[in-house]
MIVEXKOL-98798 format. One record per residue (C-alpha): residue number from 1; x negated, y negated, z. Coordinates in Angstrom, 3 decimals. Layout:
BEGIN
PT seq       px       py       pz
PT NUM        X        Y        Z
...
This chain:
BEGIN
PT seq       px       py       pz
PT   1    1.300   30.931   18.113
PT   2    0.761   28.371   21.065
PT   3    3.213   25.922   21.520
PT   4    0.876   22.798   20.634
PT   5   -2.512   22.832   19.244
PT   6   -3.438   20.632   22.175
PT   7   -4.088   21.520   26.076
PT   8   -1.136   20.431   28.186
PT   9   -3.682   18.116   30.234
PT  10   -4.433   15.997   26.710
PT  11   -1.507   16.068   25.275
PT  12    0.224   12.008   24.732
PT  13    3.768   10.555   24.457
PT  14    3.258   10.176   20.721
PT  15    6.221    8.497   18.462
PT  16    5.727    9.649   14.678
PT  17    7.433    7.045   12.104
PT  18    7.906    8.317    8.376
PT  19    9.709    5.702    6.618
PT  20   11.046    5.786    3.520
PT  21   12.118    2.780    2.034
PT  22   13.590    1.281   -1.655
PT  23   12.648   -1.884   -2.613
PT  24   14.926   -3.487   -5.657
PT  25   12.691   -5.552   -7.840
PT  26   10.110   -7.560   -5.578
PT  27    6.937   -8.822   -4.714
PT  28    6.815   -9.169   -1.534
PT  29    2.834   -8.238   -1.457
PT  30    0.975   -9.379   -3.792
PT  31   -2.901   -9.119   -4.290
PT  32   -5.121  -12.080   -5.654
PT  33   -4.201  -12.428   -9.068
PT  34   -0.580  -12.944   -8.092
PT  35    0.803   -8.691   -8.719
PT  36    2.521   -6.601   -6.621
PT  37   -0.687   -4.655   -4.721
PT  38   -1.208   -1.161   -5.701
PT  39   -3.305    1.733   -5.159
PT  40   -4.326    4.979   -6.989
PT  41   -2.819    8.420   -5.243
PT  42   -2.886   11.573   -6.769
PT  43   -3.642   10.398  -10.071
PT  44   -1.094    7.983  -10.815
PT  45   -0.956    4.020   -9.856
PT  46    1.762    3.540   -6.810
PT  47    2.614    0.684   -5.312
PT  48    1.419   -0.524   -2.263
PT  49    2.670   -2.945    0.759
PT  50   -0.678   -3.445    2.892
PT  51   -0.873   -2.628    6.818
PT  52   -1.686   -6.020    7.566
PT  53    1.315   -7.417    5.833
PT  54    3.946   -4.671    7.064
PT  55    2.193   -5.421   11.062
PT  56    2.692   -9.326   10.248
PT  57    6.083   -9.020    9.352
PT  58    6.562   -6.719   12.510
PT  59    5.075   -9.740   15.056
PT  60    7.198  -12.048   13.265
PT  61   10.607  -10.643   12.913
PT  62   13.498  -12.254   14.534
PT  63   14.116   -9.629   17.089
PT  64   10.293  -10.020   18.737
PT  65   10.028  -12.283   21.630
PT  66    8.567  -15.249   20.588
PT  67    6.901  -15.164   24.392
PT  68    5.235  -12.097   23.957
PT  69    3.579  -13.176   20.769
PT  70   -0.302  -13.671   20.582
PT  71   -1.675  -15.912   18.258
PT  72   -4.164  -15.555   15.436
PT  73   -6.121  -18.696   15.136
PT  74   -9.790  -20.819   14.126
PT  75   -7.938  -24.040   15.099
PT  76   -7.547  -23.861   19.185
PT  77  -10.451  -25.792   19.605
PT  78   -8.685  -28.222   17.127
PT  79   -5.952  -28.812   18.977
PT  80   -7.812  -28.850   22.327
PT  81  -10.194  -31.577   20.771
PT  82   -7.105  -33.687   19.181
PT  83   -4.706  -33.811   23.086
PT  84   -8.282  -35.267   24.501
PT  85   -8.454  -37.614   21.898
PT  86   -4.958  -38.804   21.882
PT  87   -5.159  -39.631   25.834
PT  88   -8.291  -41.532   24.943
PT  89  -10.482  -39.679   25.548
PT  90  -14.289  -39.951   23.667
PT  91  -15.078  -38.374   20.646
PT  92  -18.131  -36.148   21.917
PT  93  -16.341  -35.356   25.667
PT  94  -13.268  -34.177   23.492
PT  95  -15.529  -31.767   20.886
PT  96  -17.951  -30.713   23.891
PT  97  -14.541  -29.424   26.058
PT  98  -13.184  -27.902   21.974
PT  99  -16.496  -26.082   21.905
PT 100  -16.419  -24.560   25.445
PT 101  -13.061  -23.507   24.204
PT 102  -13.936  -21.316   21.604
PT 103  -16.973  -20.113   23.066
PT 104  -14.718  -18.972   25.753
PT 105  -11.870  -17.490   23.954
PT 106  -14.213  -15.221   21.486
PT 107  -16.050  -17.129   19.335
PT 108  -19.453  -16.703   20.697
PT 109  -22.476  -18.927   20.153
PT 110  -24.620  -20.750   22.925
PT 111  -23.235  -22.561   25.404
PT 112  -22.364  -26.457   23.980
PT 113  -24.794  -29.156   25.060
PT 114  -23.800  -32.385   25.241
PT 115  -26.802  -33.829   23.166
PT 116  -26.077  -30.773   20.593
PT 117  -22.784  -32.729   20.183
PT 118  -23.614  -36.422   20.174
PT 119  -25.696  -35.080   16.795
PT 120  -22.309  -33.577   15.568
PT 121  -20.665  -36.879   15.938
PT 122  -22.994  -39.321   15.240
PT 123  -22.478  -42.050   12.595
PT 124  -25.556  -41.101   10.682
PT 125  -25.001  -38.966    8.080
PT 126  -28.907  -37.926    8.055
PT 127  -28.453  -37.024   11.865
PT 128  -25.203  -35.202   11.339
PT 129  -25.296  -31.099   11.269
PT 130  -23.464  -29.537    7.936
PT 131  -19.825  -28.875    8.682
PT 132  -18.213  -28.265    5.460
PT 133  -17.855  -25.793    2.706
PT 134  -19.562  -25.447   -0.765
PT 135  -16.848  -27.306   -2.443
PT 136  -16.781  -29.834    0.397
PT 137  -20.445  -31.221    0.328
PT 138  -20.060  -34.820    1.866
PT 139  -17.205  -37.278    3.098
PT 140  -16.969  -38.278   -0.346
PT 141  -16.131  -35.013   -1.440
PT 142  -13.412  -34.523    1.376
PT 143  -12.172  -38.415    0.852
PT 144  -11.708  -37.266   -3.524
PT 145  -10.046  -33.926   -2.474
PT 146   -7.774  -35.258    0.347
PT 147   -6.958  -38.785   -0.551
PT 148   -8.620  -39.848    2.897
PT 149   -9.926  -42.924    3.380
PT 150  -13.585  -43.164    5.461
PT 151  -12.122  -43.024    8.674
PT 152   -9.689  -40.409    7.953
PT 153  -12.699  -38.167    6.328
PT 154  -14.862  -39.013    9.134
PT 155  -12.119  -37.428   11.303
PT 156  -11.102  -34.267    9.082
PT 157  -15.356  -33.764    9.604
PT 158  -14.677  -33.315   13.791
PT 159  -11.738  -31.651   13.757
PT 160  -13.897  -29.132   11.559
PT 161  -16.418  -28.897   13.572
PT 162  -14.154  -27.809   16.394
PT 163  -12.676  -25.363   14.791
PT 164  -14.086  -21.590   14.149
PT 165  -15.241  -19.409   11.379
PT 166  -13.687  -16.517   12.536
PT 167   -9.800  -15.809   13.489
PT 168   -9.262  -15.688   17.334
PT 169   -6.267  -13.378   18.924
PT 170   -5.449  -15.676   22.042
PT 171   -2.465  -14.129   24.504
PT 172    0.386  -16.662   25.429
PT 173   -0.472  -17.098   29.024
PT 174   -3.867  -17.463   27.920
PT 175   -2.936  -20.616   25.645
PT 176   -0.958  -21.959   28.544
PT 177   -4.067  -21.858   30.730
PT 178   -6.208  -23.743   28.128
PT 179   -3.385  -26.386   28.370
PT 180   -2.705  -26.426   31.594
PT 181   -7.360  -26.899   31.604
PT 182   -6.877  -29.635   28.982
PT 183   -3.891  -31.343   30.922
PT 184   -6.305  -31.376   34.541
PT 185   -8.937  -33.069   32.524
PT 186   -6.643  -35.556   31.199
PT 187   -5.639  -36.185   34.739
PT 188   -8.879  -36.061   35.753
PT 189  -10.231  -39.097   33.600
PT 190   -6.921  -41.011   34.096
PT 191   -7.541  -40.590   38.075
PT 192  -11.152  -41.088   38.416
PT 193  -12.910  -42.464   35.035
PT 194  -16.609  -42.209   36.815
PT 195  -16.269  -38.992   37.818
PT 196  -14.921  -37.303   34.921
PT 197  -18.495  -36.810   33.153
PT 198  -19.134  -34.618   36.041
PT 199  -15.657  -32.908   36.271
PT 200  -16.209  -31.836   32.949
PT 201  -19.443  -30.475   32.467
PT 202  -18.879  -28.621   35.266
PT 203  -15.306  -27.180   33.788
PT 204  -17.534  -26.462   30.610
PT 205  -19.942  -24.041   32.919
PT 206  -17.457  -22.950   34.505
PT 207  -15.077  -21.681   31.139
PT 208  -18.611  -20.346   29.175
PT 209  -19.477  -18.047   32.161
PT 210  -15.879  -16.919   32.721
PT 211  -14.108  -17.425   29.846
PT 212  -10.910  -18.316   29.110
PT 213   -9.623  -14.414   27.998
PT 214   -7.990  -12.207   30.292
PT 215   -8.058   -8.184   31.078
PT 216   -4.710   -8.008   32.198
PT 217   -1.603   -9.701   31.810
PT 218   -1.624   -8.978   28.102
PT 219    1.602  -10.086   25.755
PT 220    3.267   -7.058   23.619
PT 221    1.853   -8.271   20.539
PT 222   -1.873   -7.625   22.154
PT 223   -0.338   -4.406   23.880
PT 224    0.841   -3.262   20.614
PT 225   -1.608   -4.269   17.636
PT 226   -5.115   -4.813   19.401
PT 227   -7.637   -7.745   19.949
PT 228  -11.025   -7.454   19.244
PT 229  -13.648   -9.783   21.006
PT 230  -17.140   -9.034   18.720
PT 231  -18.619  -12.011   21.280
PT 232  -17.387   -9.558   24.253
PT 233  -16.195   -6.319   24.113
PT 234  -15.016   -6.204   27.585
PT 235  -11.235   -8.461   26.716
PT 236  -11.073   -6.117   23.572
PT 237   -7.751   -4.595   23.567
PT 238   -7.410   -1.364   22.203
PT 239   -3.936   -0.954   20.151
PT 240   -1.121    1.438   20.948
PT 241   -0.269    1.585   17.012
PT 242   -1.133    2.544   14.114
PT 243    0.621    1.433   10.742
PT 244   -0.401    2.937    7.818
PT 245   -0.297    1.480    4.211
PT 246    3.225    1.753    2.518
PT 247    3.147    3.620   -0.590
PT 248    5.514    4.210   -3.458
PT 249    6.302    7.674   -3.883
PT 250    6.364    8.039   -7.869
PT 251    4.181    6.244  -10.378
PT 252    4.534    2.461  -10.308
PT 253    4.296    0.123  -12.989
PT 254    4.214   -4.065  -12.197
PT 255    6.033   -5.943  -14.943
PT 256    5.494   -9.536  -15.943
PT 257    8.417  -12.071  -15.966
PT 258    8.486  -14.687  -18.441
PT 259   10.770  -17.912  -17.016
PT 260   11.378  -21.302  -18.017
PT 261   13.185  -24.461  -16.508
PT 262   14.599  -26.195  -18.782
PT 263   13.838  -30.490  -19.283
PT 264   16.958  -32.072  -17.585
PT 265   15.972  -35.773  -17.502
PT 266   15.356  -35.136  -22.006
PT 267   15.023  -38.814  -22.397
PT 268   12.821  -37.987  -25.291
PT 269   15.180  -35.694  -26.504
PT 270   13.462  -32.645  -27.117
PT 271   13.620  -29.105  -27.323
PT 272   11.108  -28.134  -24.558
PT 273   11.138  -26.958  -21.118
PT 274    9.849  -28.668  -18.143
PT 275    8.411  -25.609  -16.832
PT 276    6.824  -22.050  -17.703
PT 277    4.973  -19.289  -16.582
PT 278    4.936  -15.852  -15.921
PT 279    5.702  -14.334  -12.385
PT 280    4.931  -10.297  -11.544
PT 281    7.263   -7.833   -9.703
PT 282    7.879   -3.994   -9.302
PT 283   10.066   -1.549   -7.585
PT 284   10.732    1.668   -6.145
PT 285   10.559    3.841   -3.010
PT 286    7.905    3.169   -0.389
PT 287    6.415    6.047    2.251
PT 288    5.305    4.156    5.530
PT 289    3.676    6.317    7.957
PT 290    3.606    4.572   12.211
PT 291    2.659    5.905   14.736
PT 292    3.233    4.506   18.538
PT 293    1.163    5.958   21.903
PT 294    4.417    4.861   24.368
PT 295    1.809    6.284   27.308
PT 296   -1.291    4.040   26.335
PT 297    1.276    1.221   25.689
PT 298    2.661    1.696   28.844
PT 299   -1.216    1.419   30.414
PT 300   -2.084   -1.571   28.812
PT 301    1.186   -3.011   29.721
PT 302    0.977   -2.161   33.627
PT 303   -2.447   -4.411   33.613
PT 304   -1.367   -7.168   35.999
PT 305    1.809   -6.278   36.750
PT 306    4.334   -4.274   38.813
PT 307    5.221   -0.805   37.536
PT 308    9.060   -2.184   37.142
PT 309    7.507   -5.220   34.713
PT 310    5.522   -2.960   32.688
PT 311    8.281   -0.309   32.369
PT 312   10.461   -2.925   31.531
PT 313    7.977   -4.606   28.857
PT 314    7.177   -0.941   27.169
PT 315   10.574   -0.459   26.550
PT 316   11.308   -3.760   24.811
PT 317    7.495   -3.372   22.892
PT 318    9.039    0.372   21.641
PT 319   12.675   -0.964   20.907
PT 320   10.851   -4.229   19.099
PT 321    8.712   -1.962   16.649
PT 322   11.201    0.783   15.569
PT 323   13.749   -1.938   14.893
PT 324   10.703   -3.562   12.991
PT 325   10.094   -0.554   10.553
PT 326   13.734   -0.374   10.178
PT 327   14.439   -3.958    9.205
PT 328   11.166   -6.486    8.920
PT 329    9.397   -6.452    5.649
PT 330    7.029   -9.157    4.406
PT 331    8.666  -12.432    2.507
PT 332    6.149  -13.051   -0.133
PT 333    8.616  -14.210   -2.943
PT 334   11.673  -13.594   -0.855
PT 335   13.443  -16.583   -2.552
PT 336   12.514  -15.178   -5.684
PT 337   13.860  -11.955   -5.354
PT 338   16.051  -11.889   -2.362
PT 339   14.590   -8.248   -1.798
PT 340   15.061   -8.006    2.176
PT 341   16.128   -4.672    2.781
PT 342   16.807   -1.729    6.044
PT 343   14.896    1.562    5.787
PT 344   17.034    4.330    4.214
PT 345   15.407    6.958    6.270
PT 346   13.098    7.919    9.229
PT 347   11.542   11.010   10.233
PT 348   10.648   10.502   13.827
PT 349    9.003   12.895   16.040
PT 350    8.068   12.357   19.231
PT 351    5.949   14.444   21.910
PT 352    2.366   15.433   21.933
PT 353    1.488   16.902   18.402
PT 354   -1.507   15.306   16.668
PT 355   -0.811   12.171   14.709
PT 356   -0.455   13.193   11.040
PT 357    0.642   11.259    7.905
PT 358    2.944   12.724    5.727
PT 359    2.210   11.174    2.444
PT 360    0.452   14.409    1.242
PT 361    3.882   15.269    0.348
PT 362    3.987   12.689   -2.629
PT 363    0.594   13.674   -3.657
PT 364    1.901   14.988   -6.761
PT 365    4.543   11.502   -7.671
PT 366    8.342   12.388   -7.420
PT 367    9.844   12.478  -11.321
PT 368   11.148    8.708  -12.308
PT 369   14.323   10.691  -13.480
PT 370   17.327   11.261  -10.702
PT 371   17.742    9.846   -7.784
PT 372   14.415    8.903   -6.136
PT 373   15.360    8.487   -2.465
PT 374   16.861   11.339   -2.499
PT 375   14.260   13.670   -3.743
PT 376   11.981   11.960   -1.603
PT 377   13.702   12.690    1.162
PT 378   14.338   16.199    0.212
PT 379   10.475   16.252   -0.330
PT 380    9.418   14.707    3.211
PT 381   12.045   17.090    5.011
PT 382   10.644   20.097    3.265
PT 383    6.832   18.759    3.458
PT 384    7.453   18.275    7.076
PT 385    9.146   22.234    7.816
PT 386    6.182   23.277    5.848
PT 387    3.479   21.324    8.460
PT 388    5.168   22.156   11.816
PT 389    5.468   25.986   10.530
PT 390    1.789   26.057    9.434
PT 391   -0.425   24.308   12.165
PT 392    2.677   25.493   15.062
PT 393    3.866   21.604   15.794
PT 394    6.264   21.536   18.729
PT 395    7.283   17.980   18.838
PT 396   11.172   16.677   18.949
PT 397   12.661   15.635   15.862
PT 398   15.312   13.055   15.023
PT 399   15.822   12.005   11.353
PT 400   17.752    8.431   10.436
PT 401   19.855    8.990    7.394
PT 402   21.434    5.943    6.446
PT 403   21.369    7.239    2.437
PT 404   25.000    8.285    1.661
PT 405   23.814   10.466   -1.054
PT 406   21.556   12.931    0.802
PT 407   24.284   13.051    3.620
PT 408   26.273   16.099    3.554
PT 409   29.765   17.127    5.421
PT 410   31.661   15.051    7.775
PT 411   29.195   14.781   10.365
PT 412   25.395   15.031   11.111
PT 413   23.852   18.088   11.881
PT 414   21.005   17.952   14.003
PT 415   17.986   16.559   14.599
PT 416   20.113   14.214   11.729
PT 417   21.558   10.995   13.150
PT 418   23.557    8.672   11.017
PT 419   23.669    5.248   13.040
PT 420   20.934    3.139   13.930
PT 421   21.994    3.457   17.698
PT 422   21.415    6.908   17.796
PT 423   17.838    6.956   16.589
PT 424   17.041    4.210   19.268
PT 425   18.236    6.546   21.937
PT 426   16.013    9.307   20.843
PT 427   12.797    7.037   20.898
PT 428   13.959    5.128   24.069
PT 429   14.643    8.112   26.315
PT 430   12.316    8.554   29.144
PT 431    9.337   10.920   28.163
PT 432   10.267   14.377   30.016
């Protein structure tokens, strides 16, 4: 049987995450109605921590340079179109420059006319294009809802406007250019008043043919978890990983919690409580499947910048997401629960074997009874044998086990590791 199913020309630096983790009780994903998400597998309800909010919690762990962090966002033309306003600048120069903004960062749409926005923010409310919501109908509305007065309504209805419907991924150096834009207008207007209405609508041509996103020079965040530009394909960033949804691997069951507060003032001296509802929660042992492309991360990386920088930058992107799966989970109702906790295990292999999830193995759920992590474990070890026997999988194992009870002997025996240290030399080693 060939070493690999793949071609030694196609074959990728692929790191393989299979992470099994216990949460105590918790909620720290919870769907509309306020319950612990879930999903059906196998016939039985599991519970389920979404992609979205395990990648989240991954961008926004402590141990993730805050510099290399992209930002999902409707409101940069917001804050473009309040710094113009706050160095006195007018009302339809600051949401012309805002709308030039988003068109340039992703948003789309024609190119912002001047006249277009002197409709936007004219006094007349008959003159005035629609801005908000169903449940925000008129300044009335917004004044009711918000406590504004008119003026403060009036202003909500800009900053609005110069906002966009959908969420924009905008790379740290490419915020600091929109400043560093923003600032040279300010300048600009504080230099040479007449000639700013020039200066800008020229900037404005300038930043809707150009735009204001980059193909290079992209932040570890971008490098690792993908942008997508629907307005222009071309600054869409394809990601290096993939993060599947955590699942529990028995049966799950969410249970409701009844709580009060009790009345502490009681000047009416009663028997009541100030305070009661019910809150929702479950628990068990999650499956999270990852997988990492260090040689497309390393591509995407090298965009813009010396091959020492991007090595560099690839090995802090790799070292910030394994440390991730090990230790970031999502906080909804952390304070609740206090249910922060470290992976007890990880399967990683690493080489060029086709990405495959290993949550077949909990197709059929693990028995309630016993010790769960530790048949799961015993399940994933034995499910994974079972998959590099049968389709003749050649990549390098190493397998976290920081579970005392499936450890056995004095020592490890390999591909088993036992510290945290350990693992991270396996998936920081140079590829071979």
């Amino acid at each position: 049987m060939p070493d690999s199913l793949l071609p030694p020309a196609v074959r990728a630096d692929l790191l393989q995450f299979h992470v099994l983790t216990a949460f105590p009780p918790h909620n720290i994903n919870r769907d509309e109605d306020g319950r612990p998400k879930t999903c059906r597998f196998g016939g039985a309800v599991r519970g389920r921590i979404s992609s979205q909010a395990r990648k989240r919690a991954l961008r926004f762990a402590p141990h993730f340079p805050d510099a290399q962090r992209a930002t999902r966002t409707r409101e940069a033309g917001i804050e473009v179109f309040r710094s113009l306003t706050s160095a006195g600048i007018d009302d339809v120069s600051a949401l012309l420059a805002a709308l030039a903004v988003n068109m340039a960062t992703g948003a789309g749409g024609p190119v912002p006319k001047e006249e277009d926005v002197r409709t936007i923010v004219s006094p007349d409310p008959k003159k005035q294009k629609k801005v908000f919501d169903e449940k925000e109908k008129t300044l009335a509305d917004v004044m009711a809802k918000y406590g504004m007065d008119r003026a403060a309504a009036e202003r909500y209805r800009l900053e609005r406007y110069a906002g966009t419907e959908q969420g924009l991924v905008i790379g740290t150096r490419e915020f600091v250019r929109i400043r560093e834009a923003v600032a040279a207008l300010i300048d600009i207007r504080a230099r040479d008043p007449d000639a700013f209405p020039d200066a800008l609508q020229g900037w404005v041509r300038a930043v809707c043919r150009d735009g204001l996103l980059t193909r290079a020079d992209h932040d570890l965040d971008t490098a690792l978890f993908g942008r997508m530009v629907a307005a222009d394909p071309a600054f869409n960033v394809e990601a290096a990983c993939a993060v599947g949804h955590a699942f529990t691997t028995h049966a799950f069951m969410t249970e409701g919690d009844y709580f009060s507060a009790g009345e502490e003032l009681n000047v009416l001296g009663g028997t009541g409580a100030a305070i009661t509802s019910y809150a929702f929660f479950g628990g068990g042992v999650y499956y999270q499947h990852a997988v990492l492309d260090r040689g497309h991360l390393r591509e995407t990386l090298s965009r813009g910048r010396t091959a020492e920088e991007a090595d560099r930058l690839a090995v802090e992107a790799v070292d910030a997401f394994v440390t991730g799966l090990l230790f970031a989970q999502p906080k909804g109702k952390r304070n609740s629960h206090a249910s922060d906790v470290a992976a007890s295990y990880v399967l990683v292999t690493r080489g060029g074997d086709p990405a495959m999830n290993l949550g077949l193995a909990y197709l059929q759920p693990i028995d309630s009874q016993g010790d769960i992590m530790l048949a799961s474990i015993r399940r994933l070890d034995a499910f994974h044998d079972t998959a590099r026997s049968a389709y003749g999988l050649s990549n390098r194992v190493c397998a976290f086990n920081g579970y005392g009870p499936a450890r056995t002997g004095n020592a490890p025996a390999a591909p088993e590791v036992w510290t945290v240290e350990e693992l991270r030399r396996f998936v920081l080693e140079p590829a071979r």
